[in-house]
GUKOL-410358 format. One record per residue (C-alpha): z, y, x. Coordinates in steps of 0.02 Angstrom, whole numbers, padded with zeros to 5 digits, always signed. Layout:
<sites>
ZYX...
</sites>
This chain:
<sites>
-04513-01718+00398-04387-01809+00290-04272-01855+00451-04268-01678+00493-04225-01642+00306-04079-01759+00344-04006-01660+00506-04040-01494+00428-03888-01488+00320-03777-01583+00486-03843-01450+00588-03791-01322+00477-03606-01387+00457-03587-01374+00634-03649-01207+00650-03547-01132+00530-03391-01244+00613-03419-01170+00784-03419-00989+00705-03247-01032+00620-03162-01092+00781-03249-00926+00878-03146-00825+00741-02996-00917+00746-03002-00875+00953-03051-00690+00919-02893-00688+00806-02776-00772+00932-02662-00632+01029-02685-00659+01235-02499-00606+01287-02590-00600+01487-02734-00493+01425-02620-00389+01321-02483-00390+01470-02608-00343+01600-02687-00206+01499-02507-00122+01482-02487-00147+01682-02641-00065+01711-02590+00084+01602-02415+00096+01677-02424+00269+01725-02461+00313+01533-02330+00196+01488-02201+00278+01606-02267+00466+01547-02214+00407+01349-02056+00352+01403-02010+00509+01527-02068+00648+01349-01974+00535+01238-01812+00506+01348-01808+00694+01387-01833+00735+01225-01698+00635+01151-01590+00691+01296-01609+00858+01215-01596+00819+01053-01423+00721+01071-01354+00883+01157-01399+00983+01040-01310+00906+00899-01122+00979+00864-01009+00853+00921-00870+00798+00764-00704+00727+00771-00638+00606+00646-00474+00598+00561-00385+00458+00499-00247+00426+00380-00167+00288+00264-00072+00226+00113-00047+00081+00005-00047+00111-00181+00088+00018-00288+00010-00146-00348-00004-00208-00503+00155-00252-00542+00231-00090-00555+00264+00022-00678+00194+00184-00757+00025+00228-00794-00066+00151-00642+00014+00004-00652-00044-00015-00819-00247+00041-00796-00223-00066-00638-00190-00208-00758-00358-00143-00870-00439-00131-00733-00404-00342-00668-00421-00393-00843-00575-00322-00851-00657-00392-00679-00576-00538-00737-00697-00551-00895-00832-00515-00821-00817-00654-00682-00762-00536-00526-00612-00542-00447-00431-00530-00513-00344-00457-00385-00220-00337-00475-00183-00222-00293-00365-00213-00259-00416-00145-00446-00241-00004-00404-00342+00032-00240-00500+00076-00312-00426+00175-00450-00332+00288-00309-00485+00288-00212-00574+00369-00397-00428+00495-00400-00482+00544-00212-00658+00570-00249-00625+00671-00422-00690+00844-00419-00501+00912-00466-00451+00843-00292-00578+00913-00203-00593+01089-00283-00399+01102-00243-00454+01058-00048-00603+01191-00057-00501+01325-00116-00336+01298-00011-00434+01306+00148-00588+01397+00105-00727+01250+00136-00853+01381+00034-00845+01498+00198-00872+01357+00312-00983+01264+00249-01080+01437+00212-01123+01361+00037-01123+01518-00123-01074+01373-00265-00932+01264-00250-01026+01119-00293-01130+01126-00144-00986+01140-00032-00901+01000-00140-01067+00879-00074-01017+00925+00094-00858+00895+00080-00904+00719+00005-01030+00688+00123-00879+00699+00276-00757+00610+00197-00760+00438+00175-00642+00295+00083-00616+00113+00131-00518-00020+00045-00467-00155+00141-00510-00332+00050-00351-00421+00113-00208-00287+00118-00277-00172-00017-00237-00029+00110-00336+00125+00086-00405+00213+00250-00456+00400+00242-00585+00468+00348-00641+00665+00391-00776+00714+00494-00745+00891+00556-00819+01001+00685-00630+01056+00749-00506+00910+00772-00391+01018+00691-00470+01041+00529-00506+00853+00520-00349+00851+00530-00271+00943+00407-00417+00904+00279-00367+00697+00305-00193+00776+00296-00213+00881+00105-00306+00743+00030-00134+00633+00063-00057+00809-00041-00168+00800-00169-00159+00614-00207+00025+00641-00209+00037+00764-00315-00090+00682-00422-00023+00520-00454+00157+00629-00509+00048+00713-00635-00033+00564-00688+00138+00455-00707+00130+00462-00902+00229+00301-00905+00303+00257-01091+00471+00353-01012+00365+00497-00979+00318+00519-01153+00467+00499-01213+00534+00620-01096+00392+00744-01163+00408+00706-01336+00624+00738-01312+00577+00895-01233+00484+00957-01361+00602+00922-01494+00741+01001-01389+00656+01148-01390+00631+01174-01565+00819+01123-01603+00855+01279-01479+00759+01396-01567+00846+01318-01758+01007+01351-01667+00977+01518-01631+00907+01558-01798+01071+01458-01889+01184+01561-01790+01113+01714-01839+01128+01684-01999+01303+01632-02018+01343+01790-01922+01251+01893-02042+01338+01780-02198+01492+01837-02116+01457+02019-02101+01406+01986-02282+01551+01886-02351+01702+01923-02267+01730+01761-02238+01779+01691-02062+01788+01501-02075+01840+01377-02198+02016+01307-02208+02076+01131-02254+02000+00993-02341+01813+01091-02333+01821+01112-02145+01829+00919-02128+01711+00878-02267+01597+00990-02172+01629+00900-02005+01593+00751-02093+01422+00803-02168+01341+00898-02009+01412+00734-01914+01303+00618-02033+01151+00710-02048+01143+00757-01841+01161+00552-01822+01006+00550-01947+00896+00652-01866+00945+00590-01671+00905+00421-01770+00736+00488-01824+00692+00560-01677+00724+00403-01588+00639+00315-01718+00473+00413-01681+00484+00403-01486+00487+00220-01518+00339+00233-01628+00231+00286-01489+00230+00099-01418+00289-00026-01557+00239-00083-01713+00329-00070-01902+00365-00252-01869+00462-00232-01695+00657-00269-01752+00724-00109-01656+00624+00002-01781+00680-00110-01941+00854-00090-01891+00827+00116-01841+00738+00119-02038+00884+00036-02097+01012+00139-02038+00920+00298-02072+00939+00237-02245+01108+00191-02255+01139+00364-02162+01066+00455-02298+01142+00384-02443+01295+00421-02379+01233+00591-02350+01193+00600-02534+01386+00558-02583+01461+00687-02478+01340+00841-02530+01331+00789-02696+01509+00696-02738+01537+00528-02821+01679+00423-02892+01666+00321-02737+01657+00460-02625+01754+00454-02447+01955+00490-02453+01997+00666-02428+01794+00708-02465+01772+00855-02588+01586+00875-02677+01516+01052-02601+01478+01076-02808+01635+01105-02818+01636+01237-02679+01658+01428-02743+01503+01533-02768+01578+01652-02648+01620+01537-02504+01492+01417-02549+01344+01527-02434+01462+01531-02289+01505+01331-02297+01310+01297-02303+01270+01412-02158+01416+01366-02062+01357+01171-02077+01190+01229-02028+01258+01289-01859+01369+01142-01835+01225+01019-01900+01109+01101-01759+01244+01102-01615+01275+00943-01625+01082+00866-01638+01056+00999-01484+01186+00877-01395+01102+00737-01440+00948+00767-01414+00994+00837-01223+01075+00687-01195+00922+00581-01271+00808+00679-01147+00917+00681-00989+00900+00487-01006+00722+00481-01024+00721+00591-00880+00811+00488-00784+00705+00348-00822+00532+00427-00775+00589+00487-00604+00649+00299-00573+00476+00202-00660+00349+00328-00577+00227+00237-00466+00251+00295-00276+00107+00295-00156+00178+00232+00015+00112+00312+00162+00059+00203+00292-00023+00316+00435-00009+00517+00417-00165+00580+00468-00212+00560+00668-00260+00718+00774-00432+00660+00848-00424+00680+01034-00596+00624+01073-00764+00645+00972-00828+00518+00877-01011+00581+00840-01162+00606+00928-01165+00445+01001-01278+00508+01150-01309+00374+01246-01388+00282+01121-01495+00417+01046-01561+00414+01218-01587+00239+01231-01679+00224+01058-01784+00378+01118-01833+00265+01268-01886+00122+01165-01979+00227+01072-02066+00312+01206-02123+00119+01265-02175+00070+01086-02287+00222+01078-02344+00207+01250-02387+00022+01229-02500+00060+01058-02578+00198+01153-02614+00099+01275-02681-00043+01201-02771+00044+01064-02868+00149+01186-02917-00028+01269-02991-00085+01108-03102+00072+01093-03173+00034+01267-03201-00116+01215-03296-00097+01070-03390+00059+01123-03430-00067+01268-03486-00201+01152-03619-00061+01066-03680+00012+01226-03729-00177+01282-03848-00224+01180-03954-00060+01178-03973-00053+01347
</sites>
């Protein structure tokens, strides 16, 4: 009894080792048992892959075929001047911080590549060729996801060249959408070109347009001081004080002008605004001698306090006109040059590629729809196949025993 005690527990070990390694086989794959299973079912197997194949055959014709457009430009790099030059620089500076790359062109390319997906850009698109019709969409947002979802933007790594790409039904209209959103860009970056000349430019323009309407109102009312008067113009001495006076106060307020264009990018401390300030002031005191009169006053200068009541009206109004034609001239000549400026500091987009007319379609690709619906046709013929084996086999398995 006690040497059987002993082999009970060996016995027992062994058992449960042989039902282990029977496991271990039952989970082991046989690639012949599975192989010859699928031979046996070939004419399932070859059913799967004829529904599928014809299936997909049908499927791939079905589908529209599209045409795809292409077009290309390189954006100025980083270097340049005017506005994207400038957020191009943001843009490096701040990739640059945060441990990405530097590249200056590439950060130009993927802010042109924002301006082409904007919503401005594409609304202009949907309305100048009436994308809302096509695309059968009622809200211009839906037709703007459409639009999105055929047009595609790719930024080369190396070059920094940006590639356009429209998807269109009609080779025509792929076409001529790749085409507009070259038009739009264009016109685009012009509007965007707020380069420190185009301020300037805007803030001259401005000014120059209220100095017109003062002219206009200072020549109305000399005329009417005439009517009024009598008077027709002064004579002598006053006529050349009076030169002298609208001379120095149209040099102060072109000064000031200038003074607050170059406010908009430098500080108190930059030396061209001290010396502007300066001169202002200098301007102003002698201002104060001529219209007020001092024992120091200029040769051949008379005070206008000594002026007569009576012709005293006309010499103020007549400065006034004088005072404003002259700051009109300098103010045109002020903006023509800041003009001139922003048409040669704009940012141009080059144009590398206008956009292609697709001659051949580049979507469905039907030969391999039709090849993936033959693979798929064998994959589900194989499980079918080899999963209705199984059940035999375990139905098999039950049946056994019982009988």
């Amino acid at each position: 009894m006690q040497e059987r005690a002993q082999y009970e527990p060996e016995v027992a070990k062994a058992g449960a080792h042989q039902v282990l390694i029977g496991q271990e086989k039952d989970d082991l794959v046989d690639v012949g048992a599975v192989l010859k299973t699928l031979y046996g079912g070939r004419k399932t197997l070859a059913i799967f892959m004829a529904v599928t194949s014809a299936l997909s055959v049908a499927f791939a014709f079905s589908i529209a075929p599209m045409y795809t457009s292409t077009a290309s430009f390189l954006p100025p790099n980083s270097g340049g001047s005017g506005a994207t030059g400038a957020l191009a620089g943001q843009l490096s500076a701040l990739s640059a911080l945060s441990g990405g790359p530097s590249g200056g062109s590439k950060g130009s390319s993927d802010l042109y590549v924002g301006i082409l997906k904007s919503r401005s850009v594409r609304s202009e698109i949907i309305k100048r060729f009436h994308l809302m019709n096509l695309y059968k969409a009622k809200l211009e947002s839906q037709a703007e996801k459409v639009l999105a979802a055929h047009s595609t933007f790719e930024v080369d790594a190396k070059s920094s060249i940006v590639t356009i790409n429209v998807v269109d039904r009609s080779p025509a209209q792929a076409h001529e959408l790749a085409n507009a959103y070259l038009d739009a860009l264009t016109e685009k970056n012009g509007q965007l070109a707020l380069t420190e000349s185009s301020q300037r430019r805007l803030f001259y323009a401005q000014q120059l347009a209220k100095e017109k309407d003062d002219l206009e109102n200072a020549e109305v009312a000399l005329k009417e001081t005439e009517e009024k008067s009598g008077l027709i113009s002064p004579a002598g001495q006053m006529a050349s004080e009076i030169q002298m006076i609208v001379q120095t106060r149209a040099s102060i307020s072109a000064k000031q002008v200038q003074l607050a264009a170059l406010r908009l990018s430098a500080t108190e401390e930059n030396p061209v605004v001290v010396q502007l300030e300066s001169e202002i002031q200098g301007l102003q005191d002698q201002l104060s001698r001529l219209q007020v009169g001092t024992n120091k006053r200029l040769s051949g200068a008379i005070p206008t306090s000594k002026v007569p009541q009576l012709g005293l009206e006309y010499v103020r109004k007549a400065r006034e006109v004088k005072y404003h034609e002259t700051l009109f001239e300098m103010l045109s000549k002020q903006y023509e040059q800041a003009r001139i400026d922003e048409a040669h500091n704009a940012p141009l987009v080059q144009i590398l590629d206008s956009a292609s007319y697709p001659d051949a379609k580049s979507s469905p690709q039907r030969k391999l729809i039709v090849l993936a619906g033959l693979i798929l046709g064998c994959v589900m013929g194989s499980a079918w196949i080899l999963l209705r084996d199984r059940v035999r086999r375990i139905r098999a398995s039950i049946i056994a025993p019982i009988s």
